[in-house]
Biopython code that builds the backbone (N, CA, C, O; Angstrom):
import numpy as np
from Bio.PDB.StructureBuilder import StructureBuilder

atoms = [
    (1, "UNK", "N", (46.574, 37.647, -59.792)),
    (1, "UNK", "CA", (45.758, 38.790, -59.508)),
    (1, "UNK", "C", (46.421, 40.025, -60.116)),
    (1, "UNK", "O", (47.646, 40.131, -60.177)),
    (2, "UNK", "N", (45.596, 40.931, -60.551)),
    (2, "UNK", "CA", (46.332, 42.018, -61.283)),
    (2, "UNK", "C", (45.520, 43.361, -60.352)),
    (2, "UNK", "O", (44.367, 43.365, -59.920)),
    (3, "UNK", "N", (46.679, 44.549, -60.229)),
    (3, "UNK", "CA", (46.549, 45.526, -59.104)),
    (3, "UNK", "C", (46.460, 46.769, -60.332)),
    (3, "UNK", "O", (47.373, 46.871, -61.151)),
    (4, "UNK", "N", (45.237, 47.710, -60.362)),
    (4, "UNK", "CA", (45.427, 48.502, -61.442)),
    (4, "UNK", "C", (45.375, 49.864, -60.662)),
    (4, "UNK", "O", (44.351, 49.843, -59.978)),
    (5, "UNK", "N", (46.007, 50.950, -60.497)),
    (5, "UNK", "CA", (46.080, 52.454, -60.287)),
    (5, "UNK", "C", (45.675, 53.141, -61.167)),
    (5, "UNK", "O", (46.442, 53.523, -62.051)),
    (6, "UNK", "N", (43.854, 53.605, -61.148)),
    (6, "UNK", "CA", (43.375, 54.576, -62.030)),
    (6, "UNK", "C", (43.369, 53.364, -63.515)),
    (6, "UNK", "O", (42.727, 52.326, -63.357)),
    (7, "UNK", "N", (43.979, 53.553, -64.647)),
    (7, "UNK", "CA", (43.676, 52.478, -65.734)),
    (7, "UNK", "C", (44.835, 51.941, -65.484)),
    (7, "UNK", "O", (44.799, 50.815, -65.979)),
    (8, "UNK", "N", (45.536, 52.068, -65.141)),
    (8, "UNK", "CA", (46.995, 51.807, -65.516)),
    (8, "UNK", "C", (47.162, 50.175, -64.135)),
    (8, "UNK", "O", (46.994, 50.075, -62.920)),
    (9, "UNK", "N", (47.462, 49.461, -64.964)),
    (9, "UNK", "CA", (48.294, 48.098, -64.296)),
    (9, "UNK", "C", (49.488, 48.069, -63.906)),
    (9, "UNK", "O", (50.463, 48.220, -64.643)),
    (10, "UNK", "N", (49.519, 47.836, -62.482)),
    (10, "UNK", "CA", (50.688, 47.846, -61.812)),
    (10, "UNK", "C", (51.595, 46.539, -62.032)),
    (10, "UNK", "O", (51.509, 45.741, -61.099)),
    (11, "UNK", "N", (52.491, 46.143, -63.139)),
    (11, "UNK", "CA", (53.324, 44.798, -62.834)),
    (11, "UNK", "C", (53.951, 44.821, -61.366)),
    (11, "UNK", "O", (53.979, 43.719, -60.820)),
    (12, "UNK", "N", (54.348, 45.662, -60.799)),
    (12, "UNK", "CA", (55.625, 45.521, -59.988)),
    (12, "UNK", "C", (55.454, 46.331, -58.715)),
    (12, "UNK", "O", (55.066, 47.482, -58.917)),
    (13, "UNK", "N", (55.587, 46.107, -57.884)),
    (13, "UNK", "CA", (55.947, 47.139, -56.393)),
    (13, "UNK", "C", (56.356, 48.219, -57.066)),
    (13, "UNK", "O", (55.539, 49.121, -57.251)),
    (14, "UNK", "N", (58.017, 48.374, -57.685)),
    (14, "UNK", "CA", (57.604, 49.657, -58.132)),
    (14, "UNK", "C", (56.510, 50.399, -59.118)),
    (14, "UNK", "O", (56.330, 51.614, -59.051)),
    (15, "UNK", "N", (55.771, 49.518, -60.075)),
    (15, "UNK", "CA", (54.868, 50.367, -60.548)),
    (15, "UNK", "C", (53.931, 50.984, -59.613)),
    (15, "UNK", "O", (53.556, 52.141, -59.799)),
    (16, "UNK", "N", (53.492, 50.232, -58.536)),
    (16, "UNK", "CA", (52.786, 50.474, -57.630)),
    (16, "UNK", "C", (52.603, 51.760, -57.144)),
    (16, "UNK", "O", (51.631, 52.413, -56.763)),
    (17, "UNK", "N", (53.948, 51.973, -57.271)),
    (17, "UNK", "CA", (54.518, 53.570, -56.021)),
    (17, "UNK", "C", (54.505, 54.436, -57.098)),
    (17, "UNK", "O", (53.941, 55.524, -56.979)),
    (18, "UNK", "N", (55.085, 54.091, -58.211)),
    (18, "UNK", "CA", (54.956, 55.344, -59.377)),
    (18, "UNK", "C", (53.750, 55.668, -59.878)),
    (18, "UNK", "O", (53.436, 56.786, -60.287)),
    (19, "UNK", "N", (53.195, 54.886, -59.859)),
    (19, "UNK", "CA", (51.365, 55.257, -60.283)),
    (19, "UNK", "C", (50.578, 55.795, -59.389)),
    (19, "UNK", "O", (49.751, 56.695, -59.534)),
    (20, "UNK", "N", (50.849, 55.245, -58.525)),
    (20, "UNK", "CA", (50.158, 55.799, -56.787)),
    (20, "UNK", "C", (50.798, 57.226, -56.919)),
    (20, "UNK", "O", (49.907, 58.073, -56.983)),
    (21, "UNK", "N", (52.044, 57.756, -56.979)),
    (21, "UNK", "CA", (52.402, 58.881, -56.397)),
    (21, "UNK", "C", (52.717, 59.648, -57.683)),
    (21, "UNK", "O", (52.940, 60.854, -57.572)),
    (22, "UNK", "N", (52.748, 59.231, -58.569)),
    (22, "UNK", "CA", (52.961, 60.342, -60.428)),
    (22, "UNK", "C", (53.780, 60.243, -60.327)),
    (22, "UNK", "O", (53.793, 59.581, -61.365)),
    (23, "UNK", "N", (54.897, 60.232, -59.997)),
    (23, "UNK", "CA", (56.046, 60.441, -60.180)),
    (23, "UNK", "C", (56.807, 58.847, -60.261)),
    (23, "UNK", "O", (56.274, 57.876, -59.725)),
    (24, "UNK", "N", (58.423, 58.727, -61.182)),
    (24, "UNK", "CA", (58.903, 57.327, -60.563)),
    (24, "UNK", "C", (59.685, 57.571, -59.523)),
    (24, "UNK", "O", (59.929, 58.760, -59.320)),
    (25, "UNK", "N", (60.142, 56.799, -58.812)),
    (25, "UNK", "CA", (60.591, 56.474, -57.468)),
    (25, "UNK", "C", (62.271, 57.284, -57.863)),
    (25, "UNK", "O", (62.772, 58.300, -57.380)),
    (26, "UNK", "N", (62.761, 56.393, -58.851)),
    (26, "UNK", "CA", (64.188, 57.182, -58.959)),
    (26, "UNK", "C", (64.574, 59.001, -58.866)),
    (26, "UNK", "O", (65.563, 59.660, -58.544)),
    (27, "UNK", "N", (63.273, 59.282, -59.313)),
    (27, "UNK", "CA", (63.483, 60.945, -59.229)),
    (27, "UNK", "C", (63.639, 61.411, -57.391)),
    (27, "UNK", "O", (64.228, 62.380, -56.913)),
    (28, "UNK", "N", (63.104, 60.646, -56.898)),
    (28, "UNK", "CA", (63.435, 60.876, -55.348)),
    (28, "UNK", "C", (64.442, 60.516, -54.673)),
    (28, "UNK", "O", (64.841, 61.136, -53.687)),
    (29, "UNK", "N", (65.123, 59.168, -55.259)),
    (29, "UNK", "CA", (65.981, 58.463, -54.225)),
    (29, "UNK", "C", (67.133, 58.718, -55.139)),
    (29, "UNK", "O", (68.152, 59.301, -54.769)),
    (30, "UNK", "N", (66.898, 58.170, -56.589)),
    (30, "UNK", "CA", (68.344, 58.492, -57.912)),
    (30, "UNK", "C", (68.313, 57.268, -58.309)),
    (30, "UNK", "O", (67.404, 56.438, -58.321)),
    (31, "UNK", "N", (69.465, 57.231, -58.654)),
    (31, "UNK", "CA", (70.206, 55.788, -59.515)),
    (31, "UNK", "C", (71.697, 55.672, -58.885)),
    (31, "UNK", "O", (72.318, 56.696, -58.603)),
    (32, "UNK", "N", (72.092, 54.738, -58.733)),
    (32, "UNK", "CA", (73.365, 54.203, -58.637)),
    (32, "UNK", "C", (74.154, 54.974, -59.902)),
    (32, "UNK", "O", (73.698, 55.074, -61.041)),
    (33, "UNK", "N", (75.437, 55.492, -59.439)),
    (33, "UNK", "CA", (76.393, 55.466, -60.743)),
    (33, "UNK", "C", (75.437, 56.748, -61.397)),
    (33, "UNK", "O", (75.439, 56.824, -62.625)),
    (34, "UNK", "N", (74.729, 57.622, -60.732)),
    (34, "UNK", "CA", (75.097, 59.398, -61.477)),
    (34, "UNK", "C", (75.911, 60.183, -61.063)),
    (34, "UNK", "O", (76.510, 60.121, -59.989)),
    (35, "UNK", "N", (76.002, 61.032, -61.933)),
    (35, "UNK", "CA", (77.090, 62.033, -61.675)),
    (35, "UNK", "C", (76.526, 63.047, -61.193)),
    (35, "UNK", "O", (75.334, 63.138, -60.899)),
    (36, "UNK", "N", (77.480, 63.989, -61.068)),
    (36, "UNK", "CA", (76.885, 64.879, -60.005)),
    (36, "UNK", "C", (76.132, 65.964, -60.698)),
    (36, "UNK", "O", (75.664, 66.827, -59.955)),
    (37, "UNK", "N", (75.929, 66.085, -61.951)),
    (37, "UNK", "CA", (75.269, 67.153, -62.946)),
    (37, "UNK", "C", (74.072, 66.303, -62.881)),
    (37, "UNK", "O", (73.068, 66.930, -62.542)),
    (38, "UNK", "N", (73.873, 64.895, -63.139)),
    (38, "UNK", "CA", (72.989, 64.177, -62.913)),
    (38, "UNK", "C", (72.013, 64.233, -62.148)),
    (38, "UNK", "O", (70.837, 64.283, -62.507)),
    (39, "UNK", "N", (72.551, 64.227, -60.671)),
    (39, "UNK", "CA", (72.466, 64.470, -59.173)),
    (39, "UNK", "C", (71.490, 65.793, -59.596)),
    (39, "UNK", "O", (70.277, 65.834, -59.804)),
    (40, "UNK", "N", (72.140, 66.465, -59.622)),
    (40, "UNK", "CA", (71.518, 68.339, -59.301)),
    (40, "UNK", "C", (70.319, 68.667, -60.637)),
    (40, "UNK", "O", (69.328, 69.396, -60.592)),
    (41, "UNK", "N", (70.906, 67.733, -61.920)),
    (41, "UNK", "CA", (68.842, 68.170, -62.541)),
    (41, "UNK", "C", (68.065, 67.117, -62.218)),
    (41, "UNK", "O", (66.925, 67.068, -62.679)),
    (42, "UNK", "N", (68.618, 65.954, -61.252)),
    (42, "UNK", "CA", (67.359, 65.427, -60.835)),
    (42, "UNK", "C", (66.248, 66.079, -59.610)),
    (42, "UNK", "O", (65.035, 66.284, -59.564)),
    (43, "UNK", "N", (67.063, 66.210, -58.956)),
    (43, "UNK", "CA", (67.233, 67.461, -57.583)),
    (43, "UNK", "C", (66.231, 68.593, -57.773)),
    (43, "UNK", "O", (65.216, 68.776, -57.100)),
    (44, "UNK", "N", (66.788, 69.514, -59.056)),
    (44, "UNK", "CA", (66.082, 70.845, -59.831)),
    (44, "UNK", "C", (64.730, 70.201, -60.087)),
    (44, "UNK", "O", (63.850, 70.788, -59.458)),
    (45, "UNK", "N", (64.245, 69.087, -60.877)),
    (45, "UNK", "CA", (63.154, 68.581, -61.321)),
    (45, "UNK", "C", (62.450, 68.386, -60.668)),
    (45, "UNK", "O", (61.379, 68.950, -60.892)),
    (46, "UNK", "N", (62.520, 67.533, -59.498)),
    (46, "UNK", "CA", (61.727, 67.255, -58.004)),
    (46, "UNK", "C", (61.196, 68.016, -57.096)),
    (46, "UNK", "O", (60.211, 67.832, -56.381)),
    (47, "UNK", "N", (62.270, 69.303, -57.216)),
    (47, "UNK", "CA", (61.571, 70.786, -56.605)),
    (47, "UNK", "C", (60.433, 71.101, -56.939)),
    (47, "UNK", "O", (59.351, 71.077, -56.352)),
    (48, "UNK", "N", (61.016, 71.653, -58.757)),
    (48, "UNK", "CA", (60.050, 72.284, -59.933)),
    (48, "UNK", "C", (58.350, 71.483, -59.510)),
    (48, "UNK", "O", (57.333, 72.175, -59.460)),
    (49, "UNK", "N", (58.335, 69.844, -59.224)),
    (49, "UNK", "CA", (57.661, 68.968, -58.923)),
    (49, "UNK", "C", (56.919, 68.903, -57.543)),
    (49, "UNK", "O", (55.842, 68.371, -57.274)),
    (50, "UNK", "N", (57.681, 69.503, -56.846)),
    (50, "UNK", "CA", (57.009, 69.788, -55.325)),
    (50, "UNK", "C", (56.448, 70.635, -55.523)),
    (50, "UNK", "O", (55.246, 70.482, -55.309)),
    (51, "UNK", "N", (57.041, 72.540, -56.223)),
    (51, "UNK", "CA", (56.262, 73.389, -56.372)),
    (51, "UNK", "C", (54.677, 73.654, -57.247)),
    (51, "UNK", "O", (53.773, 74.488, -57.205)),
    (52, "UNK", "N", (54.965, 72.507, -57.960)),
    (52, "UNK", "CA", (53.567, 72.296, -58.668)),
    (52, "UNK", "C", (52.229, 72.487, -57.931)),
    (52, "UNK", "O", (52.496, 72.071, -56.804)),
    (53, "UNK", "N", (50.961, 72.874, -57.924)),
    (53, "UNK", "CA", (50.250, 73.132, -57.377)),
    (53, "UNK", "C", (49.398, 71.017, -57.259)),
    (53, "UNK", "O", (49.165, 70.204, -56.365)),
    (54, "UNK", "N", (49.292, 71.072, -58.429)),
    (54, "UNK", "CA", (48.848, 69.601, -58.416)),
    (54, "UNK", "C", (49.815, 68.683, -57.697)),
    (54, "UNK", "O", (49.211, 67.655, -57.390)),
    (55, "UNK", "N", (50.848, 68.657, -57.380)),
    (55, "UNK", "CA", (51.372, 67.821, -56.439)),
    (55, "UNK", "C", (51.511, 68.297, -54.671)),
    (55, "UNK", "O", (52.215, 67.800, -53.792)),
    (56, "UNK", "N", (50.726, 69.223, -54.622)),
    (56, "UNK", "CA", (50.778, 69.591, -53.362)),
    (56, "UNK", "C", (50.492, 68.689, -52.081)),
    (56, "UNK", "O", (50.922, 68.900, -50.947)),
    (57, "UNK", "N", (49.672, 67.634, -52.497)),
    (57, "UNK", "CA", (49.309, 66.503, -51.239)),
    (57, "UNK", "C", (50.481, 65.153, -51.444)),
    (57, "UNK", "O", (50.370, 64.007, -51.010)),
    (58, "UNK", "N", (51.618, 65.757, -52.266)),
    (58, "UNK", "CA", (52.584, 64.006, -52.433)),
    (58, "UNK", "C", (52.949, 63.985, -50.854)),
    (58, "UNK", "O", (52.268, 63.243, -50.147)),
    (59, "UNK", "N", (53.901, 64.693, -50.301)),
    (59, "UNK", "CA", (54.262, 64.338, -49.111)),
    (59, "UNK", "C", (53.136, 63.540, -48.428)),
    (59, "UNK", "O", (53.444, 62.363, -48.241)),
    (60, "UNK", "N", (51.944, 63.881, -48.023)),
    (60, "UNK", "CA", (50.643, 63.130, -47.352)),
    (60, "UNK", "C", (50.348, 62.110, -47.942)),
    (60, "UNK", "O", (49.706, 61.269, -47.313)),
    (61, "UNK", "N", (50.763, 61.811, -49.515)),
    (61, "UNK", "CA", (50.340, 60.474, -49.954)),
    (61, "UNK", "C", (51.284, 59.600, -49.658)),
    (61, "UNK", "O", (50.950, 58.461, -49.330)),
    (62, "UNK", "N", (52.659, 59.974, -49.719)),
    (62, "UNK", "CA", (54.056, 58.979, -49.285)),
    (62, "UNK", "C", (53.965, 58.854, -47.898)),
    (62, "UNK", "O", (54.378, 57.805, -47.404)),
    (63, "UNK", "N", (53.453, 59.821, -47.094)),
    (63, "UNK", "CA", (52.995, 59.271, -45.490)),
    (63, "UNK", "C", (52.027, 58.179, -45.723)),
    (63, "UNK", "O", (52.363, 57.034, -45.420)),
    (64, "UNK", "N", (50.989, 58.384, -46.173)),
    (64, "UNK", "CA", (50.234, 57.690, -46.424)),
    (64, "UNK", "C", (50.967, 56.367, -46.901)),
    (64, "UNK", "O", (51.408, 55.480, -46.169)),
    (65, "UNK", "N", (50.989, 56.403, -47.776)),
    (65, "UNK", "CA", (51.141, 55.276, -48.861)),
    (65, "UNK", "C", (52.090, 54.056, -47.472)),
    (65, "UNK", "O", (51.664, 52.990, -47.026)),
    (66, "UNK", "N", (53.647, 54.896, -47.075)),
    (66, "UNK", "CA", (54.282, 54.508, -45.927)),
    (66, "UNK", "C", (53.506, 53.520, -44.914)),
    (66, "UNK", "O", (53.526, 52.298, -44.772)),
    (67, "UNK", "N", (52.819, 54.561, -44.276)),
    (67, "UNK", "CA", (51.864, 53.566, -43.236)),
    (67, "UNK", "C", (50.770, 52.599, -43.398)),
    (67, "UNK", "O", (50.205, 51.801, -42.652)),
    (68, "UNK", "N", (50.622, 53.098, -45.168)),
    (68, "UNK", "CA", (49.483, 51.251, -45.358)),
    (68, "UNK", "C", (50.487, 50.124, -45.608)),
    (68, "UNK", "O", (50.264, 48.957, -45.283)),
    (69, "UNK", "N", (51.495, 50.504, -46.147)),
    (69, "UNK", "CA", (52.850, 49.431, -45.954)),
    (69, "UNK", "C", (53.335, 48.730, -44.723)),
    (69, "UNK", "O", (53.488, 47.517, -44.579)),
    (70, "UNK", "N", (53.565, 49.748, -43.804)),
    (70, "UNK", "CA", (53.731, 49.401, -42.762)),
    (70, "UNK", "C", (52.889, 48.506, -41.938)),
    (70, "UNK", "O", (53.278, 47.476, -41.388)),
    (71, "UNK", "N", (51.588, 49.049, -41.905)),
    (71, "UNK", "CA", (50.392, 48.844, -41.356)),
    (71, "UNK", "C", (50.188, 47.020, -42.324)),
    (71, "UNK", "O", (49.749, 46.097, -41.639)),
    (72, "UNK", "N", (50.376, 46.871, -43.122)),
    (72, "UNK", "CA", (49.777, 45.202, -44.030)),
    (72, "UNK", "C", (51.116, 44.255, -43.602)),
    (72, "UNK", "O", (51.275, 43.038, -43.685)),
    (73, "UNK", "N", (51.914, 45.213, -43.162)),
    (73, "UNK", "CA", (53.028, 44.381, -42.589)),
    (73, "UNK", "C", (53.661, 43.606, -41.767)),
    (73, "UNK", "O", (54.531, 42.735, -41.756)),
    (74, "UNK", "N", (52.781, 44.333, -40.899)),
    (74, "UNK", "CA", (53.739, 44.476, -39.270)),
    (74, "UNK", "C", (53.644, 43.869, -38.570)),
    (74, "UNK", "O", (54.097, 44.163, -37.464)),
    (75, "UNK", "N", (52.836, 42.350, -38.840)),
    (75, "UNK", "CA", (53.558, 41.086, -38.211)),
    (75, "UNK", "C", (54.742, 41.185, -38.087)),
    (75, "UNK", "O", (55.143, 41.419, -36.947)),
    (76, "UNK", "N", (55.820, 41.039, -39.268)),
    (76, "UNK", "CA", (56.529, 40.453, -40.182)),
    (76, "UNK", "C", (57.541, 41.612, -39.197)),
    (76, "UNK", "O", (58.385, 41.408, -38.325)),
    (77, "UNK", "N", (57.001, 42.853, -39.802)),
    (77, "UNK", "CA", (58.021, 43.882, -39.133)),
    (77, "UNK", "C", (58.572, 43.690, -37.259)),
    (77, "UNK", "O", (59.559, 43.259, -36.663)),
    (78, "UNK", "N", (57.483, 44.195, -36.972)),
    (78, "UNK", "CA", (57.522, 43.685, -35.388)),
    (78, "UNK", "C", (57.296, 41.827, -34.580)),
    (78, "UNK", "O", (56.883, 41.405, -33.499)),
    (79, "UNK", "N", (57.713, 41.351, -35.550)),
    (79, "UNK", "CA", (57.752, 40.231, -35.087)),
    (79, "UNK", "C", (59.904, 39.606, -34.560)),
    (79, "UNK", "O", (60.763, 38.888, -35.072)),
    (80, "UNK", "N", (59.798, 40.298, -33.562)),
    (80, "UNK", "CA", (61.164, 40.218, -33.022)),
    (80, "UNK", "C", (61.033, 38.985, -32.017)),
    (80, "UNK", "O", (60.046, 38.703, -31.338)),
    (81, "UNK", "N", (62.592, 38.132, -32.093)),
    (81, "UNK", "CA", (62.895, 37.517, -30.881)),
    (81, "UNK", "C", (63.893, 38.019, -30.459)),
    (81, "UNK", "O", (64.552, 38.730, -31.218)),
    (82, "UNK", "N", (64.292, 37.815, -29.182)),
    (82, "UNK", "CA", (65.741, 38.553, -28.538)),
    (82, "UNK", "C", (66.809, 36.696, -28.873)),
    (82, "UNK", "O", (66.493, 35.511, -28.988)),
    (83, "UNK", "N", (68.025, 37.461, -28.900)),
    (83, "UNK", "CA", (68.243, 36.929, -28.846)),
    (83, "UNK", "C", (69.272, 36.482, -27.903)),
    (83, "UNK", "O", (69.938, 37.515, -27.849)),
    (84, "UNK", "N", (69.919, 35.572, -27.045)),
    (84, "UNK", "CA", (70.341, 34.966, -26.256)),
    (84, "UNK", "C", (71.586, 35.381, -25.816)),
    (84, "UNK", "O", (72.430, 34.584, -26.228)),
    (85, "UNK", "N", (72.089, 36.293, -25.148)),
    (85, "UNK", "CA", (73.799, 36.245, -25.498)),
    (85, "UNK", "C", (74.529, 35.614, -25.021)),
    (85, "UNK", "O", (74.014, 35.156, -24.001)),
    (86, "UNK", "N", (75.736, 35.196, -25.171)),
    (86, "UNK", "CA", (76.438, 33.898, -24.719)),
    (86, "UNK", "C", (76.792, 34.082, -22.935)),
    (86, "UNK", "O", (76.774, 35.148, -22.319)),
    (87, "UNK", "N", (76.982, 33.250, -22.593)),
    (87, "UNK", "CA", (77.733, 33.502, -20.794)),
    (87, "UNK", "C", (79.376, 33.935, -21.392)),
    (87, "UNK", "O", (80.168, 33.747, -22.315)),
    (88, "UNK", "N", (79.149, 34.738, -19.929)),
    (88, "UNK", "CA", (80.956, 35.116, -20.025)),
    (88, "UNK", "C", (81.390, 34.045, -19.360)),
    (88, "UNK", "O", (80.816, 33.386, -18.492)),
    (89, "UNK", "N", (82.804, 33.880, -19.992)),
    (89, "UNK", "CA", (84.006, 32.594, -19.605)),
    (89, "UNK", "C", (84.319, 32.969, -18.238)),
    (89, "UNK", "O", (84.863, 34.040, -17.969)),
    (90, "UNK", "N", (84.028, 32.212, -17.478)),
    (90, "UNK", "CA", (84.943, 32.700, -15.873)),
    (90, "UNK", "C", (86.655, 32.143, -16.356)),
    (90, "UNK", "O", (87.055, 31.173, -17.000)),
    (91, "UNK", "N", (87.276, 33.179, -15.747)),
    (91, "UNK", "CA", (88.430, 33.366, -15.973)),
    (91, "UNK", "C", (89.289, 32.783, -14.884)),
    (91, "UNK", "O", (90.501, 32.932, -14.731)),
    (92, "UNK", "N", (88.040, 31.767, -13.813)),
    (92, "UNK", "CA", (88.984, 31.062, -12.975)),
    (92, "UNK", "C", (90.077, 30.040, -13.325)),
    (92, "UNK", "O", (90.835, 29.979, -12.358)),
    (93, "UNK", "N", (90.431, 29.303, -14.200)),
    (93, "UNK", "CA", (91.188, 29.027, -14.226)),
    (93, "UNK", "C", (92.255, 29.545, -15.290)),
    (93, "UNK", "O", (92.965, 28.741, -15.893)),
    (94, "UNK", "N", (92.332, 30.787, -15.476)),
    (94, "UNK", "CA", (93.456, 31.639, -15.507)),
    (94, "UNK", "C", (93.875, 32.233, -14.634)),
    (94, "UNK", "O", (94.996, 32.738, -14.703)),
    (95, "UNK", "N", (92.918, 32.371, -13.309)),
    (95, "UNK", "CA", (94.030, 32.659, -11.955)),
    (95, "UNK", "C", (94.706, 31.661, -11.522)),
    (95, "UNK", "O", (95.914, 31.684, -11.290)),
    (96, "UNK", "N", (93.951, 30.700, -11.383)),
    (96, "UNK", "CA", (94.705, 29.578, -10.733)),
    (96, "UNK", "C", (95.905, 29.320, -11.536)),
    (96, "UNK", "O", (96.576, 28.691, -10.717)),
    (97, "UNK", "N", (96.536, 29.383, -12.480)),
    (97, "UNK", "CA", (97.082, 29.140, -13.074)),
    (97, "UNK", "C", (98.561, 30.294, -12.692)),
    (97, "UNK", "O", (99.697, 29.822, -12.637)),
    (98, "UNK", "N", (98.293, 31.783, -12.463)),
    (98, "UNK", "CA", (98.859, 32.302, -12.119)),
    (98, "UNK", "C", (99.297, 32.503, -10.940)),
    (98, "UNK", "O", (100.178, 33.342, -10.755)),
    (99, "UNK", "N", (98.929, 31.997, -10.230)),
    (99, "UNK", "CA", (99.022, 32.115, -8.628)),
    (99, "UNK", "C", (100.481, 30.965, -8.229)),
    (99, "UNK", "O", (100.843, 30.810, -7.062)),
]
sb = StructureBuilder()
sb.init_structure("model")
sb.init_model(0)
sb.init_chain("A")
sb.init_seg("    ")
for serial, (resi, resn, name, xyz) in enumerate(atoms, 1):
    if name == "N":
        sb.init_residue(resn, " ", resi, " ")
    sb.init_atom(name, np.array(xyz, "f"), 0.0, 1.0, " ", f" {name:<3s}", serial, name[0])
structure = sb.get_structure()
């Protein structure tokens, strides 16, 4: 099955999110292994990117986008068992032993 955003074909989860939201994902979260000049014009760019008038609804679409994730999920998510914790050792026969 092929998932297309507007014309564009999504191969991948991340294409998914970068097409859905204009932007790619790394400009928000980064990359492993930048430096810190790296760090700060990715930072500068993402602002410049918030202040845009055309990106004014991203935050509401990453809520968005968030809770249809969540929401197709959440068997999976909220599907918890507890789990069992062991009995404590009675320590009776380490008294007896001392006595």
């Amino acid at each position: 099955m092929r998932t297309y955003v507007g014309h564009q074909q999504a191969v991948s989860a991340e294409d998914f999110v970068e097409l859905a939201l204009g932007t790619p994902v790394e400009l928000w979260l980064g990359v492993e292994g930048e430096t810190d000049e790296e760090c700060a014009a990715r930072l500068d760019a993402a602002r410049d990117i918030l202040a845009d008038p055309e990106y004014s609804n991203l935050p509401d679409d990453v809520a968005r986008i968030a809770a249809e994730v969540i929401e197709a999920h959440a068997p999976e998510l909220f599907n918890v068992v507890p789990l069992v914790s062991p009995a404590r050792r009675r320590r009776s026969s380490q008294k007896g032993a001392a006595a």
